[in-house]
Each structure stands twice: as C-alpha cells, then as structure tokens.
Backbone as CSV, one residue per row, in Angstrom:
resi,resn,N_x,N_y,N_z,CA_x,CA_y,CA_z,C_x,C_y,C_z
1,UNK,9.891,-55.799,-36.028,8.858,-55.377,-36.984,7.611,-54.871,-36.266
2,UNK,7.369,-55.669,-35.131,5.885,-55.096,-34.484,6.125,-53.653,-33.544
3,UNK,7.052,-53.484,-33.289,7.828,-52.119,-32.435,7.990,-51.088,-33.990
4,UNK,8.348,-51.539,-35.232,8.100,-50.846,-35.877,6.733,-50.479,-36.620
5,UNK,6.170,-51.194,-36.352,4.694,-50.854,-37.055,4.129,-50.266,-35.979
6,UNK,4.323,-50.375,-34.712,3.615,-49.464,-33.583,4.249,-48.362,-33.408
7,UNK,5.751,-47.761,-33.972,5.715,-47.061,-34.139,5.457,-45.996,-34.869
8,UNK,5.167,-46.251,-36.333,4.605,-46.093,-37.152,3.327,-45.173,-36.821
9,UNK,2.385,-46.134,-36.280,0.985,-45.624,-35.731,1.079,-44.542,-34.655
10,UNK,1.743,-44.999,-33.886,2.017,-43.739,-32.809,2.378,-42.163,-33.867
11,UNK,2.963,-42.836,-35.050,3.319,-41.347,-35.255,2.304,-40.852,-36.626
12,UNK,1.634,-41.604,-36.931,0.357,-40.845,-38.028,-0.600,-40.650,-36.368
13,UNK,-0.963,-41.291,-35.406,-1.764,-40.780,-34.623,-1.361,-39.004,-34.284
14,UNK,-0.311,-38.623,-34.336,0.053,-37.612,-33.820,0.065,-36.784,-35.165
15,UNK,0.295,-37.188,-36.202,0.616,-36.088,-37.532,-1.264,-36.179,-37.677
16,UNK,-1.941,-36.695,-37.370,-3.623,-36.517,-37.831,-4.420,-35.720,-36.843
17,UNK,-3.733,-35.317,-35.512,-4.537,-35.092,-34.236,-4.881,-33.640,-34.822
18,UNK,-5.912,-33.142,-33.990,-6.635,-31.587,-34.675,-5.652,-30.790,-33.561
19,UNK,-5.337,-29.839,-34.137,-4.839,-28.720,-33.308,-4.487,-27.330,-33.833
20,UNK,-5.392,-26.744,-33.082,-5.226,-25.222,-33.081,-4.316,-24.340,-32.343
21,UNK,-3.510,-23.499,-33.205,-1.926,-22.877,-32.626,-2.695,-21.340,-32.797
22,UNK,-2.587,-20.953,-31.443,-2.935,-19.300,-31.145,-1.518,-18.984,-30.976
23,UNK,-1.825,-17.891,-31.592,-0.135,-17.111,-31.584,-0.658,-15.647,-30.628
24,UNK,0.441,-15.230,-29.714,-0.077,-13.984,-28.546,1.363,-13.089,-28.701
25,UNK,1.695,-12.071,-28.557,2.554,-11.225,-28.125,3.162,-11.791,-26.636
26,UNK,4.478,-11.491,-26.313,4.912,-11.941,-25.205,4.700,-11.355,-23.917
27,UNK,4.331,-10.190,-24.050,3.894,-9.357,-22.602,2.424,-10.016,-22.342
28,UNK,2.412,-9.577,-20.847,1.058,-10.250,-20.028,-0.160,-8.980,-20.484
29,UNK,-0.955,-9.591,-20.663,-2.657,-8.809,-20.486,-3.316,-9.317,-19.375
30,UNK,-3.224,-9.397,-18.562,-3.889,-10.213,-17.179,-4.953,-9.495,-16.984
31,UNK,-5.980,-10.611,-16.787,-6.267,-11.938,-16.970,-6.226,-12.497,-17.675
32,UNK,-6.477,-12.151,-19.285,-6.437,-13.005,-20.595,-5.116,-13.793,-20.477
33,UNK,-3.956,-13.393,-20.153,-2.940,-14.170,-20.717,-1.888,-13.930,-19.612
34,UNK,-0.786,-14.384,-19.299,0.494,-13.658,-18.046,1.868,-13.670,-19.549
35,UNK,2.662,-13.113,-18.701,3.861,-12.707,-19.823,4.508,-14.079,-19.667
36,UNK,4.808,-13.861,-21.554,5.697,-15.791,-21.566,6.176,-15.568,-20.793
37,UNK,6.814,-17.110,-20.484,6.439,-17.989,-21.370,5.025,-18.593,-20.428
38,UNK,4.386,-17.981,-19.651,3.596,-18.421,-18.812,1.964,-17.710,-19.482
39,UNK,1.180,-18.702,-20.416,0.450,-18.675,-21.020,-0.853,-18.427,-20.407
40,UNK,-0.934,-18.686,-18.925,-2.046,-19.076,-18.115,-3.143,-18.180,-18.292
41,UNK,-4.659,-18.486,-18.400,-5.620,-17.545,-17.843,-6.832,-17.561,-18.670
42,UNK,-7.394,-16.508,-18.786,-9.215,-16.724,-19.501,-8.718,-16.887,-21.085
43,UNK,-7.846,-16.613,-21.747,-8.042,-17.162,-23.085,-7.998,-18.535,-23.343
44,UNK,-6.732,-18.981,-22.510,-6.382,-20.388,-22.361,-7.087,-21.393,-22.442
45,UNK,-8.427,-21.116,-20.948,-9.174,-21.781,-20.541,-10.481,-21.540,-21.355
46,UNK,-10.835,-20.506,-22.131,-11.537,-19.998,-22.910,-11.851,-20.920,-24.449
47,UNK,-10.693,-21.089,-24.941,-9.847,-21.588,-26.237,-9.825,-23.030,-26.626
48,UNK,-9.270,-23.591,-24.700,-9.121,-25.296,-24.433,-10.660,-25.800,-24.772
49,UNK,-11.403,-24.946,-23.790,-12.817,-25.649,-23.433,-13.366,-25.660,-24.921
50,UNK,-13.401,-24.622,-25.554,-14.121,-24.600,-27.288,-13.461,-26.018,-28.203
51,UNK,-12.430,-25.975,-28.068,-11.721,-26.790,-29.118,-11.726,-28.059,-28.359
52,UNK,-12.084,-28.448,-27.394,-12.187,-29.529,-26.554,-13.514,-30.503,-27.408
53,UNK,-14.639,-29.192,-27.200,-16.192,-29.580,-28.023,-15.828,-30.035,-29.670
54,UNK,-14.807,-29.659,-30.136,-14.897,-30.243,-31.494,-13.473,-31.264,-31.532
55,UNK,-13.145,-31.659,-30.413,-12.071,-32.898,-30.389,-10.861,-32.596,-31.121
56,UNK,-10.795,-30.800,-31.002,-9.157,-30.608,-30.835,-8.323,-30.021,-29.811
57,UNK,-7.173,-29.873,-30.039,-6.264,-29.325,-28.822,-5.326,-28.127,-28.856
58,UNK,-5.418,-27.208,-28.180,-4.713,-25.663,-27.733,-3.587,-26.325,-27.769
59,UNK,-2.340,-25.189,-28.869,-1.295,-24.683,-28.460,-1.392,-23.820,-28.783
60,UNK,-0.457,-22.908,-27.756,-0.050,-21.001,-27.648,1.184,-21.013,-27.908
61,UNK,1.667,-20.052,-28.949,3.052,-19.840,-28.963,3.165,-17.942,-28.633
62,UNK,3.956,-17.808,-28.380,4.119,-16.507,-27.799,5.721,-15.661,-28.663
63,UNK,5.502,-14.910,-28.915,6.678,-14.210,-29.778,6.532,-12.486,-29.995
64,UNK,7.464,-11.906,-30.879,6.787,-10.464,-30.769,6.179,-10.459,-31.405
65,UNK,4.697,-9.519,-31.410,3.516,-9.213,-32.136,3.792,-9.447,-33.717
66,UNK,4.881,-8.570,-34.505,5.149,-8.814,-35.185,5.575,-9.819,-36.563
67,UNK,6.002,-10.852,-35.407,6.412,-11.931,-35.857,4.792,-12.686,-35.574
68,UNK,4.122,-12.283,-34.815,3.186,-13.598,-34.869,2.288,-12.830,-36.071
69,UNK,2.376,-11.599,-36.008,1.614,-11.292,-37.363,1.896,-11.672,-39.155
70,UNK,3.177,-11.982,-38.473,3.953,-12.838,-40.170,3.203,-13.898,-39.913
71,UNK,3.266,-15.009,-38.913,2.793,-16.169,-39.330,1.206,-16.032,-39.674
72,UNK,0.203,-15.150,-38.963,-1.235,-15.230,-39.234,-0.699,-15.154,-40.812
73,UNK,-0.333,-14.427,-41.428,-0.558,-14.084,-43.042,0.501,-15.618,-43.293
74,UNK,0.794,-16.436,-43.363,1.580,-16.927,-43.689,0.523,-18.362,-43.470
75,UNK,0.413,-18.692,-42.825,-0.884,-19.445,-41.909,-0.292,-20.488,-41.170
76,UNK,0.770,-20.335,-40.614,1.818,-21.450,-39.659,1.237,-21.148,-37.990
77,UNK,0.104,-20.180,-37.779,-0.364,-20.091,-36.490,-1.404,-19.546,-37.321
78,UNK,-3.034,-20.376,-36.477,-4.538,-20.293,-37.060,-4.776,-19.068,-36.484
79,UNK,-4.644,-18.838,-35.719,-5.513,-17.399,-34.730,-4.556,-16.500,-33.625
80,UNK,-5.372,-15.339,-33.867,-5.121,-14.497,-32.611,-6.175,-13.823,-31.633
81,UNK,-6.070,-14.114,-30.489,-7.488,-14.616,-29.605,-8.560,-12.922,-29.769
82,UNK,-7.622,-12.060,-29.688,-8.499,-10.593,-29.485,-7.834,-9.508,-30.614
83,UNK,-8.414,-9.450,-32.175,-7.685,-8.340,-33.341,-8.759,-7.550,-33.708
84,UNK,-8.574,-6.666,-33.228,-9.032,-5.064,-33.803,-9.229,-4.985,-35.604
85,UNK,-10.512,-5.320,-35.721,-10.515,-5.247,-37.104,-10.215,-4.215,-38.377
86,UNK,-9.544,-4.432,-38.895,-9.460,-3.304,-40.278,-9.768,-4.099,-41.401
87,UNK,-9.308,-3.177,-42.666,-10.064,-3.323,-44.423,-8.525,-3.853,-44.518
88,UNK,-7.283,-3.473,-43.322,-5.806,-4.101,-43.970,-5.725,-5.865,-43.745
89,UNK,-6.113,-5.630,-42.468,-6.027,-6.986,-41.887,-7.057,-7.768,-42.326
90,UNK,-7.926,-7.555,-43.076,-9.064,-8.998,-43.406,-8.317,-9.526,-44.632
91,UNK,-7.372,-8.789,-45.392,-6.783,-9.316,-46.474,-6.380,-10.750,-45.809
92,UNK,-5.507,-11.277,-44.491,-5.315,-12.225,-44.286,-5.578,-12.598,-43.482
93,UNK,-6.647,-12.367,-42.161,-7.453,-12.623,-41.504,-8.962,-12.837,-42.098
94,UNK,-9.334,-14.291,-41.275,-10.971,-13.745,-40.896,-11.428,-13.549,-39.824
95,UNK,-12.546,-12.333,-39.533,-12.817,-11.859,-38.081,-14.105,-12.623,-37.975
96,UNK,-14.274,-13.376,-37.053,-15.157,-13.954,-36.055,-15.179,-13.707,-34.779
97,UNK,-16.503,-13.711,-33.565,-16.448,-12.907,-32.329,-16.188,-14.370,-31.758
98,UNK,-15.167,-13.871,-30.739,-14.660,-15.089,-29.776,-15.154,-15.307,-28.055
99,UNK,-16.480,-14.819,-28.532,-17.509,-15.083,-27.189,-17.982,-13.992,-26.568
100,UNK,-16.678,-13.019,-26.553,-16.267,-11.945,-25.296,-16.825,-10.952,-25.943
101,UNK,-17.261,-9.672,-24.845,-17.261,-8.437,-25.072,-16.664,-7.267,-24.654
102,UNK,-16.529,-5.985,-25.457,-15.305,-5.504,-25.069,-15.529,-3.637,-24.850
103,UNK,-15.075,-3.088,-24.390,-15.634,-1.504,-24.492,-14.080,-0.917,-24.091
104,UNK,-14.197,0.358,-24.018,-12.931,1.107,-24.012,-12.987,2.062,-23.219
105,UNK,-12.053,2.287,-22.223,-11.929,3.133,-21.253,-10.508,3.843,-21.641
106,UNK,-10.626,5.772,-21.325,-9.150,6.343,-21.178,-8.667,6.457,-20.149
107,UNK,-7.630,6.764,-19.478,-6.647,6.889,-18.642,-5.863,8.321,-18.634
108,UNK,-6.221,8.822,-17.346,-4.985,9.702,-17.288,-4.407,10.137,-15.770
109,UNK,-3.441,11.415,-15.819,-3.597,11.370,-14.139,-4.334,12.487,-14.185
110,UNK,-4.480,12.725,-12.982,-5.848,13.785,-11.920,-5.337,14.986,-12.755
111,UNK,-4.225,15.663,-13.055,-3.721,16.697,-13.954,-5.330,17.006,-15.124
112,UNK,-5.108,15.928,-15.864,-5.990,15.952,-17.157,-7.560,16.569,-16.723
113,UNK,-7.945,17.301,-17.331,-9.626,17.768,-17.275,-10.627,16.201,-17.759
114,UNK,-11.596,16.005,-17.036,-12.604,14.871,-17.001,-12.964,15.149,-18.896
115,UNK,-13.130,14.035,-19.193,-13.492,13.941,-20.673,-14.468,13.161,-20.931
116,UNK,-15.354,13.042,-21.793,-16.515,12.446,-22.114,-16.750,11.632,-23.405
117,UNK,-15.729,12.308,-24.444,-15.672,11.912,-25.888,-14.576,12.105,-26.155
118,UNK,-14.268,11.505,-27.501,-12.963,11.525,-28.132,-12.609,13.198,-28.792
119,UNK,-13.865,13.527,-28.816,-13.420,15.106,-29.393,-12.715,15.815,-28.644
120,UNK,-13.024,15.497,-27.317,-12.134,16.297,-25.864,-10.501,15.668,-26.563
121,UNK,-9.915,15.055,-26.731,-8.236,14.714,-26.970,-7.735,15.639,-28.178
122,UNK,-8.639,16.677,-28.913,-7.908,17.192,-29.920,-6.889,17.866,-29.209
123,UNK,-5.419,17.329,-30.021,-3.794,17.927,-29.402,-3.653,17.140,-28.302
124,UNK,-4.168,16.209,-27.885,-3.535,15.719,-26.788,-2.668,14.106,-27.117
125,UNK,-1.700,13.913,-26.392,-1.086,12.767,-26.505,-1.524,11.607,-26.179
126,UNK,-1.638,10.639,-27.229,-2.946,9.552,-26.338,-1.473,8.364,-26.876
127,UNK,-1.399,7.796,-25.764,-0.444,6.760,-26.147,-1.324,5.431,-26.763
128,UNK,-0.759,4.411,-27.330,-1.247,3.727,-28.401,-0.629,2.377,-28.124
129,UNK,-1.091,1.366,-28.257,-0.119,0.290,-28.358,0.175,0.031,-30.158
130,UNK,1.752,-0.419,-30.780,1.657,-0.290,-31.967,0.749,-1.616,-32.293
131,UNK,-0.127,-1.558,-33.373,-1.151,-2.256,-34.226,-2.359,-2.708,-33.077
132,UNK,-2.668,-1.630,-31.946,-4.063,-1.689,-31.545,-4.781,-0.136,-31.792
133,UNK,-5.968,-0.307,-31.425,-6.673,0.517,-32.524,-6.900,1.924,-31.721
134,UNK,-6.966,2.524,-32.473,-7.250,3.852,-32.075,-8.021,4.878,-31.781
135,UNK,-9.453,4.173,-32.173,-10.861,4.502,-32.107,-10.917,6.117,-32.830
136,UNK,-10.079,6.054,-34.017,-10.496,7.439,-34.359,-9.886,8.644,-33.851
137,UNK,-9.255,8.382,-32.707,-8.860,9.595,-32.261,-7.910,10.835,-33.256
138,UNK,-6.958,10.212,-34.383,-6.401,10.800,-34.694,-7.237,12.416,-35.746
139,UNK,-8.186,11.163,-35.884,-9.291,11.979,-37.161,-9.984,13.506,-35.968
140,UNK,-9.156,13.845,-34.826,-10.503,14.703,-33.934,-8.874,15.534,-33.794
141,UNK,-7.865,15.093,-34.476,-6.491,16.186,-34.139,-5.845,15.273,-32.513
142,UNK,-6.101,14.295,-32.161,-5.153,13.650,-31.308,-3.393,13.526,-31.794
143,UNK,-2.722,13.703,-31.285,-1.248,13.113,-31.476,-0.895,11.654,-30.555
144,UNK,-0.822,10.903,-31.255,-0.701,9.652,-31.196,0.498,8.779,-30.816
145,UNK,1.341,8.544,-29.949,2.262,7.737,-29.385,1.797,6.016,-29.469
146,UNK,2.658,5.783,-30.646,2.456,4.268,-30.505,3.825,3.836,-29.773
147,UNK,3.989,2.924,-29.066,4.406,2.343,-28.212,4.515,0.974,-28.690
148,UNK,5.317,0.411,-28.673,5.983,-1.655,-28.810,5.555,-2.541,-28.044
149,UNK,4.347,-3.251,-27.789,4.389,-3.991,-26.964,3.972,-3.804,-25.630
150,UNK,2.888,-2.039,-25.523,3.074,-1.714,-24.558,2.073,-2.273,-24.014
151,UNK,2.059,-2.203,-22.237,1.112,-3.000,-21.245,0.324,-2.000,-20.769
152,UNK,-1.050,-2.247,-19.847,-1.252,-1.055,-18.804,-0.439,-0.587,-17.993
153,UNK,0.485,-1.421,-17.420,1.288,-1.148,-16.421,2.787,-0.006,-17.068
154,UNK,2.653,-0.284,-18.226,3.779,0.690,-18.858,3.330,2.040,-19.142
155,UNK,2.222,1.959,-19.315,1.411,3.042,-20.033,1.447,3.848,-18.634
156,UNK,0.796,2.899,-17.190,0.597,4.153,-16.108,1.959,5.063,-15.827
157,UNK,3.021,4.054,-16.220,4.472,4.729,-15.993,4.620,5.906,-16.671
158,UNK,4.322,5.476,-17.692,4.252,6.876,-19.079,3.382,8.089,-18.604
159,UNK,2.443,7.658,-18.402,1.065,8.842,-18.013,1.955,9.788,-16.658
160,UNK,2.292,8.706,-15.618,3.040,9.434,-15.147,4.265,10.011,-14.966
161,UNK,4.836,9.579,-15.923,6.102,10.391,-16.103,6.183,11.594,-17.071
162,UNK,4.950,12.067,-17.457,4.402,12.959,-18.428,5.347,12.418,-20.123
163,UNK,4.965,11.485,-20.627,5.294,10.823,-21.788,4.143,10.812,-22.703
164,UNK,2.838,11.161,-21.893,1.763,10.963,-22.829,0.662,11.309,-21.669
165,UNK,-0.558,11.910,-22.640,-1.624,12.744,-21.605,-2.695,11.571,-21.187
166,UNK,-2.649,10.526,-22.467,-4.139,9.912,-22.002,-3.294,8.215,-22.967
167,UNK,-4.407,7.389,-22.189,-3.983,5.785,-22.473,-5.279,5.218,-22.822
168,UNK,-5.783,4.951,-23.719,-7.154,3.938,-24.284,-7.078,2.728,-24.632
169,UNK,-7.702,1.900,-23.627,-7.542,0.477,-23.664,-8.699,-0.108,-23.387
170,UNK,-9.045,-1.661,-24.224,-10.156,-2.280,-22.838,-10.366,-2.044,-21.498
171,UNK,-11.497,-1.796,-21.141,-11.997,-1.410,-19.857,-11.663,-2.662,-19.213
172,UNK,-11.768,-3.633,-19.340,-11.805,-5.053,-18.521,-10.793,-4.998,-18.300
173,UNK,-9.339,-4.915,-18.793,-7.933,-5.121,-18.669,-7.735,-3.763,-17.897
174,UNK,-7.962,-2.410,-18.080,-7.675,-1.505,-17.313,-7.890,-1.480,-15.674
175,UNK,-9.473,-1.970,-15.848,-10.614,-2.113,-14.776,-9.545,-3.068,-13.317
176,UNK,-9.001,-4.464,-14.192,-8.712,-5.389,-13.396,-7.274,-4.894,-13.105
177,UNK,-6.366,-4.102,-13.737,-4.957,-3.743,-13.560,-5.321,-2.526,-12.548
178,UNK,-6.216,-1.923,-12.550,-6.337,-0.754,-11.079,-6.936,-1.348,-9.946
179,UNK,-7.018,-2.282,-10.039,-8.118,-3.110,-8.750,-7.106,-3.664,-7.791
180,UNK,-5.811,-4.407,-8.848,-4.887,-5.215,-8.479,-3.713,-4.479,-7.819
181,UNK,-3.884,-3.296,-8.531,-2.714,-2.248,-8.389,-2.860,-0.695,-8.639
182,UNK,-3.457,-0.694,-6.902,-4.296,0.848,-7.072,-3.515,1.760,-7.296
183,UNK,-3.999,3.104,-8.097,-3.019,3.674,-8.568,-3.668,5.181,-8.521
184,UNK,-3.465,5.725,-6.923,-4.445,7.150,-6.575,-4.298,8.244,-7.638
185,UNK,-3.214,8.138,-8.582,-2.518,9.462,-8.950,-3.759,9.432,-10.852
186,UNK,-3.881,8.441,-10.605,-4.447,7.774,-12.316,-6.194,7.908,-11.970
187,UNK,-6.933,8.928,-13.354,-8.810,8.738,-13.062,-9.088,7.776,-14.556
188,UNK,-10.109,7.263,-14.442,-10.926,6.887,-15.573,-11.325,8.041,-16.262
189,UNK,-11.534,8.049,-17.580,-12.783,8.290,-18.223,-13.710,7.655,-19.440
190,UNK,-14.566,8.223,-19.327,-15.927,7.020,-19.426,-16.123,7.895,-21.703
191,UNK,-15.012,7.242,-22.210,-15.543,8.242,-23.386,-15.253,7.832,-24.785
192,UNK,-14.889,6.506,-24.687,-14.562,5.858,-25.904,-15.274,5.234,-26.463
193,UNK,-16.674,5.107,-26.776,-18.027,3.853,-27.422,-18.123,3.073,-26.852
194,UNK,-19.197,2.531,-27.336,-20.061,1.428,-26.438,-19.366,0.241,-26.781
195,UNK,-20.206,-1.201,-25.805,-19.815,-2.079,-25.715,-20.054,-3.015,-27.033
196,UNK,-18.852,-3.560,-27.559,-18.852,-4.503,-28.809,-18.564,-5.477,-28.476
197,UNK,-18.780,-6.735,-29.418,-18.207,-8.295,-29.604,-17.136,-7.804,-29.766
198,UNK,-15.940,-8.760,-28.813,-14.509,-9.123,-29.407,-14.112,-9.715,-30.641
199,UNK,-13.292,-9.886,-31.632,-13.125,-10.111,-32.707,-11.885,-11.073,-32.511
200,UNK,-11.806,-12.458,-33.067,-10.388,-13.039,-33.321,-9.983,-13.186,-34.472
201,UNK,-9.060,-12.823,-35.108,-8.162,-12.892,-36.355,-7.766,-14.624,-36.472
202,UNK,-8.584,-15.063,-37.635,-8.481,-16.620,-38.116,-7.522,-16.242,-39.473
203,UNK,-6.320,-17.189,-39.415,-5.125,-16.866,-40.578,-6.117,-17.690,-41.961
204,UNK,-5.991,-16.714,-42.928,-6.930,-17.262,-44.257,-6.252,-18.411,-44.774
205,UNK,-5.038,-18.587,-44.288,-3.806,-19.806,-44.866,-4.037,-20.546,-43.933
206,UNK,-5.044,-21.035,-42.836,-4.748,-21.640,-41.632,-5.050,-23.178,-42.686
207,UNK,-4.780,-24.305,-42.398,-5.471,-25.300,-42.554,-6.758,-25.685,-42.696
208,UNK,-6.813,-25.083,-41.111,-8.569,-25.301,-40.507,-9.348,-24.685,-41.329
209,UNK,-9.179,-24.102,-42.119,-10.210,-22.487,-42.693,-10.591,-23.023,-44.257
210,UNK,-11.561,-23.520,-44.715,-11.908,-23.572,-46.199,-13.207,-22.197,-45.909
211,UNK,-12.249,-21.298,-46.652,-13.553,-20.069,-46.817,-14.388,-20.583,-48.550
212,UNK,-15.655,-19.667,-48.102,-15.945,-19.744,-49.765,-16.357,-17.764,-50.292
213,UNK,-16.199,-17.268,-50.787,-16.132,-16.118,-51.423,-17.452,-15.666,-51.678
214,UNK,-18.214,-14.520,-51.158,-19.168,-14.375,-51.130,-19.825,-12.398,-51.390
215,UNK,-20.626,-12.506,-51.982,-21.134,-11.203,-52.325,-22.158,-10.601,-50.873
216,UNK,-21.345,-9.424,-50.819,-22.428,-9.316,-49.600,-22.917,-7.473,-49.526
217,UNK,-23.550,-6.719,-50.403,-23.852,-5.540,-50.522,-24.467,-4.773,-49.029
218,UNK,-24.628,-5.384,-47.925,-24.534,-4.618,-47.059,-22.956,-4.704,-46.151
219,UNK,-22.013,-4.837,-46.821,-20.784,-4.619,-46.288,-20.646,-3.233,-45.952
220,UNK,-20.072,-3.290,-44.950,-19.566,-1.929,-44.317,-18.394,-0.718,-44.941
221,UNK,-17.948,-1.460,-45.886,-17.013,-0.727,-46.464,-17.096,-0.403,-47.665
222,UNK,-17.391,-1.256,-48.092,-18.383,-1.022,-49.960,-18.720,-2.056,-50.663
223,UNK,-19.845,-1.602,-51.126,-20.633,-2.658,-51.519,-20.422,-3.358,-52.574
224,UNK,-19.201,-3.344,-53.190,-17.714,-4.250,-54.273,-17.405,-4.771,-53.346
225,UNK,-17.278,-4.694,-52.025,-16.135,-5.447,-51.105,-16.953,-7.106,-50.956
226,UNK,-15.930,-8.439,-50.733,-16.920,-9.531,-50.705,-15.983,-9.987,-49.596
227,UNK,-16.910,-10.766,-48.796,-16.562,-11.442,-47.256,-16.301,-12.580,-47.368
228,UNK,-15.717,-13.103,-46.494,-15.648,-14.703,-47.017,-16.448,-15.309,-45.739
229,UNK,-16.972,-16.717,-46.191,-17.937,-17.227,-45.979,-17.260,-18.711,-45.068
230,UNK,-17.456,-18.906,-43.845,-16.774,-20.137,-43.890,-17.571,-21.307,-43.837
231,UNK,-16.699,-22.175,-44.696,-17.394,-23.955,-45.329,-17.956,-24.553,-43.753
232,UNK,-19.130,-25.026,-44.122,-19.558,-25.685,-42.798,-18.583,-26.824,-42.300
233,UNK,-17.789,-27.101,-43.451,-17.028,-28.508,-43.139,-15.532,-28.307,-42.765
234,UNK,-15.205,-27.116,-42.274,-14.367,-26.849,-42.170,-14.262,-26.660,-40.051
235,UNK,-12.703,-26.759,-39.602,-12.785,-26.973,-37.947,-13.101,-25.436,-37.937
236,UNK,-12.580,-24.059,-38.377,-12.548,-22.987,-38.301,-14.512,-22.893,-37.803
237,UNK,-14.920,-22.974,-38.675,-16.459,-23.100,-38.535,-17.183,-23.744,-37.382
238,UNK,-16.507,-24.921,-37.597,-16.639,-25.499,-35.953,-16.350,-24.842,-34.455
239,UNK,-15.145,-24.361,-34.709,-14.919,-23.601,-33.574,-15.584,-22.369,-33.639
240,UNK,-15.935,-21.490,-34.271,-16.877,-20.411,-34.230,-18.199,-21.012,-33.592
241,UNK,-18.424,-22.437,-34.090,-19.573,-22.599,-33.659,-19.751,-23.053,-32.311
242,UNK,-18.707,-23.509,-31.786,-18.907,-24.114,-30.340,-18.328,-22.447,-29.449
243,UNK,-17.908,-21.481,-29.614,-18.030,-20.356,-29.397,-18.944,-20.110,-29.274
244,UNK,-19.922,-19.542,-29.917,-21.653,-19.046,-30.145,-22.285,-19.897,-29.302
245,UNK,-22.253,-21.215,-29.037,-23.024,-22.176,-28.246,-22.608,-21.816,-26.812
246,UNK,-21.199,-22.082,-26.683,-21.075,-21.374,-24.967,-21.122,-20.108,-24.456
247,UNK,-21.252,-19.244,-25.403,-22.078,-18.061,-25.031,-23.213,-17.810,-24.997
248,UNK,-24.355,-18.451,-25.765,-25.605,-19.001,-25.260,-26.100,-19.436,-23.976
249,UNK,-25.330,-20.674,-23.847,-25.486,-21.419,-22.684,-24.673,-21.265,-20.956
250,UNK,-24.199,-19.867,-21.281,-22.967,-19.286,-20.337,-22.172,-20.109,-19.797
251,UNK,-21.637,-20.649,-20.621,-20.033,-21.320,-20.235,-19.088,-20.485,-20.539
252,UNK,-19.088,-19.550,-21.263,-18.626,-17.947,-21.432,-18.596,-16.834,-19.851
253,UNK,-20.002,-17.134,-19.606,-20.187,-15.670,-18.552,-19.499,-16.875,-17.375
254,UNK,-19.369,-17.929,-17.440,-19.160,-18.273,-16.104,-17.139,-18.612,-16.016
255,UNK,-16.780,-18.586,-17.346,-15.432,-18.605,-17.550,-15.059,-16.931,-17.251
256,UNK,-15.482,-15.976,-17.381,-14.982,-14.909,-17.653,-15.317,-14.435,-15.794
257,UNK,-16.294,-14.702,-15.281,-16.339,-14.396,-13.609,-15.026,-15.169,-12.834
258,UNK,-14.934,-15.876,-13.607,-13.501,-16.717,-12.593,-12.241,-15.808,-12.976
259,UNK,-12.265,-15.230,-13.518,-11.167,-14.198,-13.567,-11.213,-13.063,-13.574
260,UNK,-12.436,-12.494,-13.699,-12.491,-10.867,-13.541,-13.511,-10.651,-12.323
C-alpha cells in the first residue's frame, strides 16, 4: 500500500509539472537549432533559461514543418521559436517577440548584378523556403521557388547549380553559414529591410495561453480586426514576460554572443 501511494504521487507529480513543447522542422538552422534529432543550440539554451524563471521545463519535438504546423493549430505543441507573421497564421497563433532580432540578407553568385532593393528581383528567381516569408518580392514581378524544408546550405547548391538567381534569408543564419563554410563563388546583398523583433508563434489551443479578446483600432490590418490579449495569469504571459526581462538585462545579448 505505501509503494502504492508513492506511486501514486510520483505520478500526479509528473502529470502537474509545467512544460512547454516547442515544435521545430527537422533540418538544422545553425546556430539556432542542428538537424534532429540533435536539438542543440541558441534556441534551446534561449527557451530552457526563460522557462527555467517561471519553474517550467523545455521539450523540443522535431518533425516536418508541416506536421508541426498541424499541431500549433491543434495545440498538442505550445510554440514555434521563430514564425513569420501573417493575417493566416494569427487565426491560430499568437505572435509575441522571443528576445531576438532579425534582418534579411539575399544571396547570389558573382554572375548576379549587385542589388540594393527588392525592386532589383523583378523576373528573377528568388528561391523561398515553403511557409517562410517572402518580403514582398512577388508583388515587384519576382518568380518565386518555394522549396521543402530548404537550408542555406541547399539553397547555395541551388544558386549554384543555376536552380534559382537569388536566396533571402536571415542575415544571422546566412552570415554564420558563410563564415563556417566559405563559399568564394556566392556575394551578399544588403537589400531586404531593416532590422525587426523576431516573432514566436504561441498555439491559441496551447494550455498555457488564456487569451482575452480585445479591440484594438490601431491594428495594422484593419481596424475591425481584434488581437488577443494575454491573461496575466496565464504561463504563456509569463514566459513573454521573462523574455522581455532578459532582454533588458542582457541575458539575451550574452546568450546570442556564445553562438554567433
């Protein structure tokens, strides 16, 4: 009886513990993440340390994009560490900034003429990863190659195998994939907007998340559109908030120098 009542406890201790499940695509973004099943790196350590401050605990599950995008709408995984916001995806996301900041660099080889803006790509092939964003390009007459899952390292293959003229990605992930793995034949250019907050996609079904529904007429999209608001009493809130605090206090800038 006492082996059963301790077991008992052992197992509501474990069905009550707080834990937050980030769901990632299976290819590596290095530094943020390495390709499953090997989770390691600045989100990890990024993610642990936040949810540490409100006395919960990181798991990462890793699958295709796809599938982890069923569960965000579904809410069987709370978050996805870095989502490109749209008017599609807030239906079952909420976007909160997850410390980081982010800007966009193109890619091409020495072939391509130096570019400055996105207006320079009208007709040109800009490869895409499928469901990352596109900064508009299509709206300037770009032709657009979305790609599955694709990496920097796939993309330089592409660029050079003439599959596609130009590659637009975070500068930080580009920056650190040419440093690691110089690549003479490949230039920068400096022409995609300025530097923004990163955005993480919180599943509106998550547990953690009591939103409350809110009127907000300087919305960006129209001023019918309403945001949701999250409950102070909720972990979602919490963790936004111990986010904002270590970027204050640079436990942010000093996590993000250890890897870039």
């Amino acid at each position: 009886m006492k082996y059963l009542i301790l077991s008992l406890f052992i197992v509501t201790l474990q069905a009550t513990a707080c834990t937050f499940t980030m769901g990632y695509r299976l290819n590596e973004r290095l530094p943020l993440i390495g390709a499953a099943p090997n989770s390691d790196g600045l989100y990890k350590e990024l993610f642990s340390t936040a949810l540490k401050k409100i006395d919960c605990e990181l798991i990462i599950i890793r699958e295709p994009k796809k599938r982890i995008i069923k569960k965000l709408v579904n809410g069987s995984i709370d978050f996805y560490p870095g989502f490109t916001f749209s008017k599609k995806r807030s239906n079952y996301v909420y976007f909160f900034g997850n410390g980081l900041e982010m800007s966009f660099l193109a890619i091409s080889t020495l072939e391509q003429t130096k570019i400055v803006n996105i207006e320079q790509l009208q007709s040109k092939i800009v490869l895409v990863a499928h469901g990352g964003p596109t900064l508009g390009v299509e709206k300037v007459g770009a032709i657009i190659r979305y790609v599955e899952d694709l990496t920097v390292a796939e993309a330089v293959g592409h660029l050079l195998n003439g599959k596609g003229d130009f590659y637009i990605y975070p500068k930080a992930s580009i920056d650190y994939y040419l440093r690691v793995n110089p690549q003479p034949e490949i230039q920068r250019h400096s022409c995609c907007g300025e530097i923004t907050n990163m955005m993480l996609g919180f599943s509106k079904k998550s547990v953690h998340l009591s939103p409350t529904e809110i009127t907000n007429n300087d919305y960006v999209l129209n001023s019918k559109d309403t945001l949701l608001e999250l409950s102070k009493s909720s972990k979602a809130f919490l963790l936004k908030q111990a986010l904002q605090q270590m970027k204050r206090d640079g436990t942010i800038k000093n996590i993000y120098k250890k890897y870039y």
